[in-house]
matplotlib code that plots the C-alpha trace (Angstrom):
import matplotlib.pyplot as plt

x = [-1.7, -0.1, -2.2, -0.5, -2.0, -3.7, -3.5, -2.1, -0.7, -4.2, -6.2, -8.5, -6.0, -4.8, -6.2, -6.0, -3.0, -1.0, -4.3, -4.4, -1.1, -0.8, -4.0, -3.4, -0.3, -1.6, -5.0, -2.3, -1.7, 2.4, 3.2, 1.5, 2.5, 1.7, 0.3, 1.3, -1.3, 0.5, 4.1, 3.1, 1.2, 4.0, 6.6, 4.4, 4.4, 7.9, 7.8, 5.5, 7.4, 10.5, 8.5, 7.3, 8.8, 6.7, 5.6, 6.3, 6.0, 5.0, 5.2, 3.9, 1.1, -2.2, -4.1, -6.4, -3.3, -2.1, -3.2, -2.4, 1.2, 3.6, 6.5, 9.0, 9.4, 11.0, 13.5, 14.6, 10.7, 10.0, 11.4, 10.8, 14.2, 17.7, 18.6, 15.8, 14.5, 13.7, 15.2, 18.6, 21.8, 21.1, 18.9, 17.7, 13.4, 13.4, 10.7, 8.1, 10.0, 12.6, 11.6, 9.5, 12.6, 14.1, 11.7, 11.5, 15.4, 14.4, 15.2, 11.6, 10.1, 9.2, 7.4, 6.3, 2.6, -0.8, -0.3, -2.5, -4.8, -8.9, -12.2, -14.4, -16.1, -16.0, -18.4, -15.1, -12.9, -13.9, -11.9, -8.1, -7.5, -6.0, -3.1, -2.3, -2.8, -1.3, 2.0, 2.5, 1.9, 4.3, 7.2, 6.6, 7.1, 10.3, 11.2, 10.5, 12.5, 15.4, 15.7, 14.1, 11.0, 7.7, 4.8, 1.7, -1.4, -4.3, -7.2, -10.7, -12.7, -9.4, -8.0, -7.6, -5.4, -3.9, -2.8, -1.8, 0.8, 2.4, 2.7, 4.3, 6.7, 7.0, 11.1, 10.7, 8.5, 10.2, 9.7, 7.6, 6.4, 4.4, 0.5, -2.9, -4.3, -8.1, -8.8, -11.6, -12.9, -13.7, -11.8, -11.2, -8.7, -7.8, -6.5, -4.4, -3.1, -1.7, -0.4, 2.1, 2.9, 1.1, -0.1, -3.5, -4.8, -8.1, -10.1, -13.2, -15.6, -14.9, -17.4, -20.1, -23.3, -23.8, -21.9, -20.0, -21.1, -19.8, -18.6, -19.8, -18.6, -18.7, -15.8, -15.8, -15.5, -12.5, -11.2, -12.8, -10.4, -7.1, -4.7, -3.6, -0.2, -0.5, -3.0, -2.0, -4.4, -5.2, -7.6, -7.5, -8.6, -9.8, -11.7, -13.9, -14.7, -15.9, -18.7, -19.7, -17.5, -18.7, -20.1, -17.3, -13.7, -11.6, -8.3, -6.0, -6.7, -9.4, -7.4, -8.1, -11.6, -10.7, -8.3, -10.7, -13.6, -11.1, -10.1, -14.0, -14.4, -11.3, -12.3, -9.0, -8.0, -7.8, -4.2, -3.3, -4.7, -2.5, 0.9, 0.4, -0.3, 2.2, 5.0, 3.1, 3.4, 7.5, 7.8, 7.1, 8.1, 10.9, 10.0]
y = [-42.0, -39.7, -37.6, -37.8, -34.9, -31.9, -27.8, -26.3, -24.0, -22.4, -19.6, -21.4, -22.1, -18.6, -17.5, -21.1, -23.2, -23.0, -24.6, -26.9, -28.5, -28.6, -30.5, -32.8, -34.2, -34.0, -36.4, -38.9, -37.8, -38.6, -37.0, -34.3, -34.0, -30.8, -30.4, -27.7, -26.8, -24.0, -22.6, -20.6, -22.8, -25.3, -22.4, -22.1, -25.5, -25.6, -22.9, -24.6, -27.9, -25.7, -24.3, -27.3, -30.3, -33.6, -31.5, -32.7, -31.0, -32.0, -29.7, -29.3, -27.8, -29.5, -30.0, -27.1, -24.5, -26.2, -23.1, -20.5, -20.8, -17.9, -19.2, -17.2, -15.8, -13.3, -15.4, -12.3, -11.8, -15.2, -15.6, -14.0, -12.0, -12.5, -16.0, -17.5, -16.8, -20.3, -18.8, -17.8, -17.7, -15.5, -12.3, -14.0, -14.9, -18.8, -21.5, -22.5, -26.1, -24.7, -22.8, -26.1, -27.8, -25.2, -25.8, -29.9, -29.5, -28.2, -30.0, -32.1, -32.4, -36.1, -36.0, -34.2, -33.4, -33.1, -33.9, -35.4, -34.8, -33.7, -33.6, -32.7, -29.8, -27.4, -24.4, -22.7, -24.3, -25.2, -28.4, -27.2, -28.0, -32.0, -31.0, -28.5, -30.9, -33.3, -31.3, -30.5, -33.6, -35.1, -32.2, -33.3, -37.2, -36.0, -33.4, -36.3, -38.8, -36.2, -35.9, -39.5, -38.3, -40.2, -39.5, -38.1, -38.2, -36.8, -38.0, -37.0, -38.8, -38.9, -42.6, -44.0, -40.5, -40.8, -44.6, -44.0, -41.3, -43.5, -46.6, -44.7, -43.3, -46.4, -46.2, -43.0, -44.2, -45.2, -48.4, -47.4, -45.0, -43.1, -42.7, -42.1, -39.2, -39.5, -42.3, -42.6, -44.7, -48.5, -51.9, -52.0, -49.0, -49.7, -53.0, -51.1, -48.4, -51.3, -53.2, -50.6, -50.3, -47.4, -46.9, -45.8, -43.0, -42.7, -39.7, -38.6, -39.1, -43.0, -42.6, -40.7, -42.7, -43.2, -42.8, -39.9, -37.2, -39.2, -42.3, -45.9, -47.6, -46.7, -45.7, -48.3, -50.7, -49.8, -49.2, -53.7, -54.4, -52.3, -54.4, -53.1, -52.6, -50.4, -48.2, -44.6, -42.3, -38.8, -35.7, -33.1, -30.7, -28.2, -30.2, -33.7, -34.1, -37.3, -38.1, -37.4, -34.1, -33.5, -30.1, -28.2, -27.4, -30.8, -30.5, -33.0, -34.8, -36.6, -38.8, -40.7, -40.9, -42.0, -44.9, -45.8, -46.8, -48.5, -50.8, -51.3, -52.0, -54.5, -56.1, -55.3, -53.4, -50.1, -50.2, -53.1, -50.3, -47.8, -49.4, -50.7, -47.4, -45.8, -48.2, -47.9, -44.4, -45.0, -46.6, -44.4, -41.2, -42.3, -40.8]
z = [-16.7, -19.7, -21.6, -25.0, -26.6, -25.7, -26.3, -23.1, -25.7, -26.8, -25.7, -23.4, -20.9, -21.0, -17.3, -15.9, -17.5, -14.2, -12.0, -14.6, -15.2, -11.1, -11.0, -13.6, -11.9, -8.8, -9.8, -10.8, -14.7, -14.9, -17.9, -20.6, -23.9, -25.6, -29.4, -32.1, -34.9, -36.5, -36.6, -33.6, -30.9, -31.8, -30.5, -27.6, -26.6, -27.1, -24.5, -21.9, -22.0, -21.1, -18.0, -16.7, -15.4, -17.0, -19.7, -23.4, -27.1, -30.3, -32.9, -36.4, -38.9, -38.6, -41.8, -41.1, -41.3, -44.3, -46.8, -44.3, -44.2, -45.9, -48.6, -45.8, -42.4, -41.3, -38.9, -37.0, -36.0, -35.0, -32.1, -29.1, -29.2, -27.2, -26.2, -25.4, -29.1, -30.8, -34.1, -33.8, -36.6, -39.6, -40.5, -43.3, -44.0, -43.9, -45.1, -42.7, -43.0, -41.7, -38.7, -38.0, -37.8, -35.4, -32.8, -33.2, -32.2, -29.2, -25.3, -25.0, -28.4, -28.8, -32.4, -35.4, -35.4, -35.4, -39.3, -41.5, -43.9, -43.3, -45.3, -42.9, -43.6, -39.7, -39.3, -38.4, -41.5, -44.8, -46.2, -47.4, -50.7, -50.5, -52.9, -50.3, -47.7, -49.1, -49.9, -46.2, -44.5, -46.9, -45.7, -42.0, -42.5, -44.6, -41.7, -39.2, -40.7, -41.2, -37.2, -36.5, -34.7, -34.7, -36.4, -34.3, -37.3, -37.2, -39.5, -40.4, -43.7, -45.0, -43.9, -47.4, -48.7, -45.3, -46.1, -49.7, -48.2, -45.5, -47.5, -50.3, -47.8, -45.9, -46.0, -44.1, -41.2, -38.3, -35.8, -34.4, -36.9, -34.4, -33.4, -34.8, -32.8, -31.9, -34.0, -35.8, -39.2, -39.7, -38.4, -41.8, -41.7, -38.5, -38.9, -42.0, -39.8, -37.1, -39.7, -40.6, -36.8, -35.4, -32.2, -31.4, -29.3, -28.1, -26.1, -24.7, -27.4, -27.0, -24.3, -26.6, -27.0, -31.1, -34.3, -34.9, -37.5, -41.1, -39.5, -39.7, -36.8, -33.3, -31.4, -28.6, -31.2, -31.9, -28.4, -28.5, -31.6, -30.7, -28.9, -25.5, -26.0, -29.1, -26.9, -26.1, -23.9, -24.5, -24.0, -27.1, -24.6, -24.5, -26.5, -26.2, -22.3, -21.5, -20.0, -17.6, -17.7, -21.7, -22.4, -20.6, -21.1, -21.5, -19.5, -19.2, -15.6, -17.5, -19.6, -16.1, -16.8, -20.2, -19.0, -17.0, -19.6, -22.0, -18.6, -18.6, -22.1, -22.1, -18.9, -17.1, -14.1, -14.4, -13.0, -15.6, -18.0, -16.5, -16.7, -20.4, -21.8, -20.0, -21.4, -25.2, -24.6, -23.5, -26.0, -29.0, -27.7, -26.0, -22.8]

ax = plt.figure().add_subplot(projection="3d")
ax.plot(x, y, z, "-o")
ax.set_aspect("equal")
plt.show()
């Protein structure tokens, strides 16, 4: 199994990330890929896929972050100093774009994301303006054509925005264009979001009971609809545990448990399963 996107990178793995990753790999997990939000967790990740053998990055500015990011940097400050520093060359403050672009250059960065657009309203994160949403997820597909990296997208009660973006960009999407993180939203918009050639990823809350706050359709009918070889598997941990593990931290040995009911709900094996997702996953990251 690969877990194609989690936060290793964030604070709740800050006493255990070692006990984790080892366990992960050693339940059967193959291969982790590792998810920026912000300029920073995307330089950590960057970091942790440098540590560990198996371990991937993503990098990019999540829709959340989209209001909070300065005009400039200070470059020299950015990195963690000497060599090993992600930003090196001039003294000079650079755009966020820029130092974005510094770290998807980096050895084991397969995409640019989680971007996307969000109009969900969190307890912890009002909705971000949509122009200012909208102005940074269009950067990253530019940023990600410029270096021909996949798209990983992540969408909340924003599908049709979403849509409007990539179609109107199409000539900078690549084949395949990339993946719909934790997908949510009707067959209607997900039979638009395959048609332009994403894949989709699904986690734990596939194996909630009910509809999802906002939504109209439940999840495991998409999982029903979504052809197995555009399939990706993933665990957003530390967040969305599936049952029967939901109500504590995620981590990222339970993309097995995840694999596991979408074999169910396709009525395959759970090693057919395996080896499809794997290859979908190959097959857009280039793994």
């Amino acid at each position: 199994m690969v877990d194609v996107h989690c936060h290793l990178n964030f604070h709740a793995f800050e006493k255990d990330r070692d006990e984790v990753i080892k366990s992960a790999f050693e339940a059967g997990v193959s291969k982790i890929i590792n998810v920026g939000t912000k300029i920073d967790s995307s330089k950590k990740a960057v970091e942790l896929a440098a540590k560990y053998k198996n371990l991937y990055a993503i990098v990019g500015v999540h829709p959340h972050h989209a209001d909070k990011l300065p005009e400039r940097y200070p470059e020299r400050n950015a990195g963690s100093g000497g060599s090993s520093s992600a930003f090196v060359g001039t003294q000079n403050d650079i755009s966020w774009t820029e130092q974005l672009e510094l770290l998807a250059r980096k050895p084991k960065v397969v995409a640019i994301g989680e971007i996307g657009m969000d109009f969900f309203r969190y307890k912890t994160n009002g909705i971000v303006d949509p122009i200012i949403q909208r102005d940074a997820f269009i950067k990253q597909i530019e940023l990600a054509y410029k270096l021909k990296l996949p798209l990983q997208i992540h969408n909340r009660h924003a599908g049709n925005k979403i849509l409007d973006i990539l179609i109107n960009h199409k000539s900078y999407l690549l084949n395949p264009p990339g993946m719909f993180h934790c997908m949510s939203g009707d067959l209607d918009f997900l039979k638009k979001v395959l048609g332009l050639g994403f894949y989709i990823g699904f986690d734990g809350n596939i194996t909630y009971k009910g509809l999802a706050p906002g939504e109209t359709v439940e999840l495991k009918e998409l999982v029903s609809y979504t052809p197995l070889d555009r399939i990706v598997t993933e665990t957003d941990s530390p967040f969305l545990a599936p049952e029967p593990m939901r109500g504590v931290k995620n981590k990222p040995e339970y993309v097995i448990l995840i694999g596991k009911f979408i074999a169910k709900e396709k009525g395959i094996s759970f090693t057919k399963l395996k080896e499809q997702t794997t290859k979908n996953t190959n097959d857009v990251f280039k793994l």
